[in-house]
C-alpha positions as a Python dict, from the first residue, in 0.01 Angstrom:
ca = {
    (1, 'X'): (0, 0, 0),
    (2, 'X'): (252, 22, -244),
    (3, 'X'): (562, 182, -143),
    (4, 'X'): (873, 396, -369),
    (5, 'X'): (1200, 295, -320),
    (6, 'X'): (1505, 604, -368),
    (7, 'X'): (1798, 456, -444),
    (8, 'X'): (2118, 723, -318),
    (9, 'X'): (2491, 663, -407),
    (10, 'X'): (2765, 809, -616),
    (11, 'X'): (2765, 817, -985),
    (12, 'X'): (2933, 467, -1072),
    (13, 'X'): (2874, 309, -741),
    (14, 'X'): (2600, 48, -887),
    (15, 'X'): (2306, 196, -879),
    (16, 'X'): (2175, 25, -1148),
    (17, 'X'): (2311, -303, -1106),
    (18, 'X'): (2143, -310, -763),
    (19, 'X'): (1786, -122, -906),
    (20, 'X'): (1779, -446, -1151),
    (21, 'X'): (1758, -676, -850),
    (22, 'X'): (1516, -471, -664),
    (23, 'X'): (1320, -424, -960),
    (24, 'X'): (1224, -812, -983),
    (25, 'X'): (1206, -813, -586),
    (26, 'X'): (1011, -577, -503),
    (27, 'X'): (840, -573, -896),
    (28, 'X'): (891, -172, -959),
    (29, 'X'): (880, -9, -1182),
    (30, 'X'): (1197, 198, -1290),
    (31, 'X'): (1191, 596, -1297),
    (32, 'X'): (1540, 677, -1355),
    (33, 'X'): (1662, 1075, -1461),
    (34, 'X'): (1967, 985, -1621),
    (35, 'X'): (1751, 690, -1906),
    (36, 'X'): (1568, 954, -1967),
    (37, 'X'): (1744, 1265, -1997),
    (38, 'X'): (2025, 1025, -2203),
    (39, 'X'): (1688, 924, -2419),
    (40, 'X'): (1575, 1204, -2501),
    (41, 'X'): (1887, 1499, -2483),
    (42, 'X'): (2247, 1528, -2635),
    (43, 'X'): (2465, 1370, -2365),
    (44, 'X'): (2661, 1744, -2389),
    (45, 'X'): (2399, 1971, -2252),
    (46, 'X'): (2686, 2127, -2102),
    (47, 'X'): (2550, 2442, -1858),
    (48, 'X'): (2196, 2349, -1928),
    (49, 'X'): (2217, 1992, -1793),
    (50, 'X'): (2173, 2039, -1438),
    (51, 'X'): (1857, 2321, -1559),
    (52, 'X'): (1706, 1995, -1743),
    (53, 'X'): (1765, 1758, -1515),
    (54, 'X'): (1596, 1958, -1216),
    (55, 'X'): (1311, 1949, -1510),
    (56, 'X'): (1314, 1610, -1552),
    (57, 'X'): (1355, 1502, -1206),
    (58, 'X'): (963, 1722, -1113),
    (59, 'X'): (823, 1521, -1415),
    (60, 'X'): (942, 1189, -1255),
    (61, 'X'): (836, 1297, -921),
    (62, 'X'): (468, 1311, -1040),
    (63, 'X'): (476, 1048, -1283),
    (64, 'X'): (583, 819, -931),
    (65, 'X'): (248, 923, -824),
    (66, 'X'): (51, 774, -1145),
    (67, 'X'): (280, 489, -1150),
    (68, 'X'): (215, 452, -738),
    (69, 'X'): (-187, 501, -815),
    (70, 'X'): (-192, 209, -1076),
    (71, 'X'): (-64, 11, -812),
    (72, 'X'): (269, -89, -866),
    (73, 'X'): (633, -24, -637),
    (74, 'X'): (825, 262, -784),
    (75, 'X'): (1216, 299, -788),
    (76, 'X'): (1383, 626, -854),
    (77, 'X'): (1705, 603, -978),
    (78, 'X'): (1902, 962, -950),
    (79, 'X'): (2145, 906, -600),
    (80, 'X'): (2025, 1194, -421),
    (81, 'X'): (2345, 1299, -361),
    (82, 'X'): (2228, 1580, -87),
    (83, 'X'): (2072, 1573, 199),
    (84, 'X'): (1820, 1813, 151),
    (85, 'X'): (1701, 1663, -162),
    (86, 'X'): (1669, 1339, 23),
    (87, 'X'): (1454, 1531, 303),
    (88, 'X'): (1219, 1690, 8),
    (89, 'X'): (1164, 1338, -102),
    (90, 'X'): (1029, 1227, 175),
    (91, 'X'): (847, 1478, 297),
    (92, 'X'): (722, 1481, -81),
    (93, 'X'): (573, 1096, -26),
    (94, 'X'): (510, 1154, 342),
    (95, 'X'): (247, 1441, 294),
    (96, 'X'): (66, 1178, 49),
    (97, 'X'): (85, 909, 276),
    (98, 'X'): (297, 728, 28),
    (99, 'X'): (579, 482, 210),
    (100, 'X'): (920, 549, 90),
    (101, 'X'): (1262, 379, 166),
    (102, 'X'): (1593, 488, 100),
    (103, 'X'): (1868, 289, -41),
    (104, 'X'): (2175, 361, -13),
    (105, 'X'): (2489, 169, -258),
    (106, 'X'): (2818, 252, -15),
    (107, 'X'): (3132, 161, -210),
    (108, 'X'): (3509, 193, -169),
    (109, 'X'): (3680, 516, -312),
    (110, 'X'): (3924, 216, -486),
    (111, 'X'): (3610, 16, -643),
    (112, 'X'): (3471, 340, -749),
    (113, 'X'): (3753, 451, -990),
    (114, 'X'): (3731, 105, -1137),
    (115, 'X'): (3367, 106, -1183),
    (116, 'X'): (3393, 462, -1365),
    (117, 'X'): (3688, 307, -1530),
    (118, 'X'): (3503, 22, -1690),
    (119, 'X'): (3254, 249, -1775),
    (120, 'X'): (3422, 484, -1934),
    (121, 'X'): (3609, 214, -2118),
    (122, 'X'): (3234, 17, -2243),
    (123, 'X'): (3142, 411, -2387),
    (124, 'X'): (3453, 423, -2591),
    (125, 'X'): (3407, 35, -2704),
    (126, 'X'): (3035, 148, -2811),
    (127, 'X'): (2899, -89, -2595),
    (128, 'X'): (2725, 201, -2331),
    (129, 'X'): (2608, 564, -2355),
    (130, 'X'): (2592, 676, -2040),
    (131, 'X'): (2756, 954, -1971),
    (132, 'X'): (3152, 932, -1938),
    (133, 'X'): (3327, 1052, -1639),
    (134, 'X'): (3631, 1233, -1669),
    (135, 'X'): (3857, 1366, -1411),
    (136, 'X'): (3687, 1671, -1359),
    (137, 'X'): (3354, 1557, -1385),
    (138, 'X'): (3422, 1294, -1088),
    (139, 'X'): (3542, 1552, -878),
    (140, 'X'): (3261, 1777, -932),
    (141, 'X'): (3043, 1448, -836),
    (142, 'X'): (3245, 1367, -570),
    (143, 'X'): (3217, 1777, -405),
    (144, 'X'): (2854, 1729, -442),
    (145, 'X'): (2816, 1407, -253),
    (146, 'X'): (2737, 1393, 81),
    (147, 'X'): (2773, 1044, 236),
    (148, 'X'): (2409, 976, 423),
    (149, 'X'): (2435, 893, 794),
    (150, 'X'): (2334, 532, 869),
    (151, 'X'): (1994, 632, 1015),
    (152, 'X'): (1939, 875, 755),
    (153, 'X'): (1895, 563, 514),
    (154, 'X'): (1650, 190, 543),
    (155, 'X'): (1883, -3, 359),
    (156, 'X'): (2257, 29, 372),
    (157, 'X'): (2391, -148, 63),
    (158, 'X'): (2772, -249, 64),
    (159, 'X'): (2885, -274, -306),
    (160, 'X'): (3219, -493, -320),
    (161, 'X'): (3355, -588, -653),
    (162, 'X'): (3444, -953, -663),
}
């Protein structure tokens, strides 16, 4: 049966340089909030953003299920940052008898600030439009994470910049 894989991990901890390996691997497909929600809404939702995501997150959820049914691996890309969201998601796949796994990018707090660094620097080249972190913003991010325990996840990812 084919399985979903959740990927979980800070904003700018490589999330999506590690979904593009996992992607060929495991050859799933890729359900990711934030390609979306920077697809289809202005990048400044401001107070509305988290109302849209939630939104867009439910339409992902079920569209796993299609994507599950035609039978392919699914990847969702959105770093459950809290544990109770990464409880619903299994027991969301558990009550349909669906495997999941959870995936979990761990990174330094140093290697962090220079991946939202770099990032911040490729949206101000052009060359990127995801969503730029600013001071604030990465402490809101950071409050919100909470740092899985190592049987809480399958797969314990360490992300070192070379």
């Amino acid at each position: 049966m084919n399985k979903v894989i959740l990927l979980c991990g800070k904003i700018c901890s490589g999330k999506s340089t590690y979904a593009e390996k996992i992607i060929q691997k495991e050859k799933a497909v890729l359900l990711s909030c934030d390609e979306l929600m920077l697809m289809i809404f202005d990048p400044l939702l401001g107070d509305r953003h988290d109302i849209i995501s939630e939104r867009v997150q439910k339409y992902l959820y079920q569209k796993s299920l299609d994507v599950i049914a035609a039978g392919a691996n699914v990847l969702l890309d959105w770093g459950f940052w809290q544990k109770h969201r990464r409880e619903a998601a299994r027991a969301f796949y558990r009550e349909k008898g669906i495997p999941c796994e959870f995936h979990y990018i761990d990174i330094s707090d140093a290697d962090w600030q220079k991946n939202i660094a770099e990032r911040n620097r490729a949206i101000e080249e052009g060359r990127s439009d995801a969503y730029f972190i600013d001071e604030g913003l990465a402490a809101k991010f950071e409050s919100l994470f909470e740092k899985p325990a190592r049987d809480e996840m399958d797969v314990w990812y360490l992300n070192e910049r070379k």
